[in-house]
C-alpha positions as CSV (number, residue, x, y, z in Angstrom):
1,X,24.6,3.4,-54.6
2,X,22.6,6.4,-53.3
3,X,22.2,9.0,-55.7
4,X,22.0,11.9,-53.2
5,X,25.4,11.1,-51.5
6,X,26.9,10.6,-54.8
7,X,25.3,14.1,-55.9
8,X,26.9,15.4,-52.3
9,X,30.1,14.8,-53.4
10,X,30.1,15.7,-56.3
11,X,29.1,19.6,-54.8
12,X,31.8,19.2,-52.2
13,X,34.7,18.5,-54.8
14,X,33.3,21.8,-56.9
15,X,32.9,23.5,-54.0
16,X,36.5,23.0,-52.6
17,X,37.9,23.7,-56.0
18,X,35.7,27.1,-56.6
19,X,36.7,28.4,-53.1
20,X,40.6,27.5,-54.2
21,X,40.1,29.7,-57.4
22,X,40.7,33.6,-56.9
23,X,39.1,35.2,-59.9
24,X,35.9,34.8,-62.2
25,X,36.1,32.1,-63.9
26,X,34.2,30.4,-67.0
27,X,35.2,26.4,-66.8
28,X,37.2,24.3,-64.6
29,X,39.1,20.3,-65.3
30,X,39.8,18.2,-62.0
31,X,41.5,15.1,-62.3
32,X,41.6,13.0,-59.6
33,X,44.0,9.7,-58.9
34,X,42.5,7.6,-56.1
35,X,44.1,4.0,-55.5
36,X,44.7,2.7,-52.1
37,X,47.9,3.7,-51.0
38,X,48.5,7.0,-53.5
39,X,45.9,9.8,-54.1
40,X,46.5,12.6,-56.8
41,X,44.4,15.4,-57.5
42,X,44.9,18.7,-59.6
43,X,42.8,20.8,-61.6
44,X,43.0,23.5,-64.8
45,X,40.8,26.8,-65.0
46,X,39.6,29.1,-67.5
47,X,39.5,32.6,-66.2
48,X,36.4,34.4,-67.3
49,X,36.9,35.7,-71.1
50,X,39.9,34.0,-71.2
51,X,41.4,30.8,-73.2
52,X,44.5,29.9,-71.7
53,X,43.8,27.9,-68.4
54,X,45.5,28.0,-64.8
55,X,46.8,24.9,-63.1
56,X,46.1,25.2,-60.0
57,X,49.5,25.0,-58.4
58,X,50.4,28.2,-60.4
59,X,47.6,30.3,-58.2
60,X,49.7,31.1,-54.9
61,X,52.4,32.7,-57.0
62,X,50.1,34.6,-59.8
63,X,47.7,35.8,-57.0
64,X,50.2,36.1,-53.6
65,X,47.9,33.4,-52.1
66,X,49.1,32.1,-48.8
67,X,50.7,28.9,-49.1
68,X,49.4,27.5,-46.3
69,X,45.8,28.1,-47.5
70,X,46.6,26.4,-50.5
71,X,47.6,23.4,-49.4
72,X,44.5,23.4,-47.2
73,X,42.0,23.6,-50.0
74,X,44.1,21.3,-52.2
75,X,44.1,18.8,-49.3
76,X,40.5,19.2,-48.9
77,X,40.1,18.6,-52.3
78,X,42.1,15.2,-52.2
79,X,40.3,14.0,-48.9
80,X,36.8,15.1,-51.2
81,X,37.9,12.8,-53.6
82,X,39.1,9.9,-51.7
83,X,35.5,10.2,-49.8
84,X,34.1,8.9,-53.6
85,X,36.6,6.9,-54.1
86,X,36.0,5.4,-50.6
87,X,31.4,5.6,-51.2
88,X,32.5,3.4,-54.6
89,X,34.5,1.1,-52.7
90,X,32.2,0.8,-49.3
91,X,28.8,-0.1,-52.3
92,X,30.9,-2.5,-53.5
93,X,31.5,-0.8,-57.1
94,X,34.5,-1.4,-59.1
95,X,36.7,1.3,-58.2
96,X,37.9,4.3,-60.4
97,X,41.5,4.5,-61.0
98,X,41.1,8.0,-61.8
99,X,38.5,10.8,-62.5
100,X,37.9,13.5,-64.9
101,X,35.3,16.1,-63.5
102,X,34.3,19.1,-65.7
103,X,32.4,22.0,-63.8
104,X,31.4,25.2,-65.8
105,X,30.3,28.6,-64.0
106,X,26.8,28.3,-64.7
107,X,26.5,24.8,-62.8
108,X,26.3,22.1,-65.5
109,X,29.0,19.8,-64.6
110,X,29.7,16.0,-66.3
111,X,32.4,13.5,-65.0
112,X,34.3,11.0,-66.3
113,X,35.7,7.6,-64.3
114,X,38.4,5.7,-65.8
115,X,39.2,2.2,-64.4
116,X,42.7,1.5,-66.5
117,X,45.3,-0.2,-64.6
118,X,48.1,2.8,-63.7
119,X,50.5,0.5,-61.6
120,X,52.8,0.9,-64.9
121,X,52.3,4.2,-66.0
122,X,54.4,7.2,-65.3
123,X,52.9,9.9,-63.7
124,X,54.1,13.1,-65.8
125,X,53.8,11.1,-68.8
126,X,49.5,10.0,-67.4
127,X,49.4,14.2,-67.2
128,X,51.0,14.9,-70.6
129,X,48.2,13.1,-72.0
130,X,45.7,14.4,-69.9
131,X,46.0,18.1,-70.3
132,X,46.4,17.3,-74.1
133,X,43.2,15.1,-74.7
134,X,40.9,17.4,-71.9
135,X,42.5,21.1,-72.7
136,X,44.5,20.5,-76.4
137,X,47.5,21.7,-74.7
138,X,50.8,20.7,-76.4
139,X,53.7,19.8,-74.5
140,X,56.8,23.2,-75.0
141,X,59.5,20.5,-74.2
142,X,60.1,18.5,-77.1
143,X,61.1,15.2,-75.6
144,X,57.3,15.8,-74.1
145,X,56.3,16.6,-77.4
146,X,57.7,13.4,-79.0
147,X,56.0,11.7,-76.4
148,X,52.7,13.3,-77.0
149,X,53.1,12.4,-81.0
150,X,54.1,8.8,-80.3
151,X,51.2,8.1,-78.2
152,X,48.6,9.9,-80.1
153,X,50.0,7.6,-83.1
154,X,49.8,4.2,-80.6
155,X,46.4,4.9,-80.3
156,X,45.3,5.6,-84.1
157,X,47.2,2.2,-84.8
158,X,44.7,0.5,-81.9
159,X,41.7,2.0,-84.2
């Protein structure tokens, strides 16, 4: 697979996500769900000299962004990453089932490809998870928090 496309889209994805952010920031998540028929993407952000992150979807409300250029960016940002999914698929790679791409401000970035089977798993459950393992963020609901605890206990027994 060629190295300088794969580098091409990788600037693409940051740079749709760093135009959708409104403010300084220090660190940002994406995760990305690519399969053939469903794509998912969403990411978190650490404002600059801040700890607590932003999820994306809260921006238009906590900085009067324009729905409409929202929903732009964030599409562009799900046609970015169905273009790797698609440059993984066109090589003839395994496919990712999902992504993990972490981008700080100063311009190192790493990435992460999963290839678990997700036809099973539930979506809100897949993000509990997620924001837990790549942020440490704890669940406020506790049936979500019960969830979180069972799991992370699933997973020291598979040890």
């Amino acid at each position: 697979m060629d190295e300088n496309k794969l580098n091409t889209l990788y600037q693409k994805i940051a740079e749709t996500v760093v135009e959708t952010i409104p403010e300084a920031w220090s660190k940002v998540f994406i995760y990305g769900e690519i399969l053939e028929d469903v794509q998912k993407g969403f990411f978190y952000y650490y404002p600059e000299g801040n700890e607590s992150p932003v999820y994306c979807h809260d921006i238009p409300e906590i900085f009067e962004v324009e729905k409409e250029d929202y929903r732009n960016l964030w599409r562009q940002l799900i046609d970015n990453l169905k273009e790797l999914w698609n440059e993984f698929r066109d090589n003839e790679q395994e496919t990712w089932t999902s992504l993990t791409m972490m981008i700080q401000s100063d311009g190192e970035f790493n990435i992460d490809y999963d290839y678990e089977d997700l036809s099973d798993a539930d979506d809100y459950e897949r993000r509990i998870v997620w924001e837990h393992r790549h942020l440490g963020l704890w669940p406020e609901d506790e049936d979500d928090k019960e969830f979180l605890e069972q799991y992370l206990e699933s997973k020291k027994d598979e040890k």
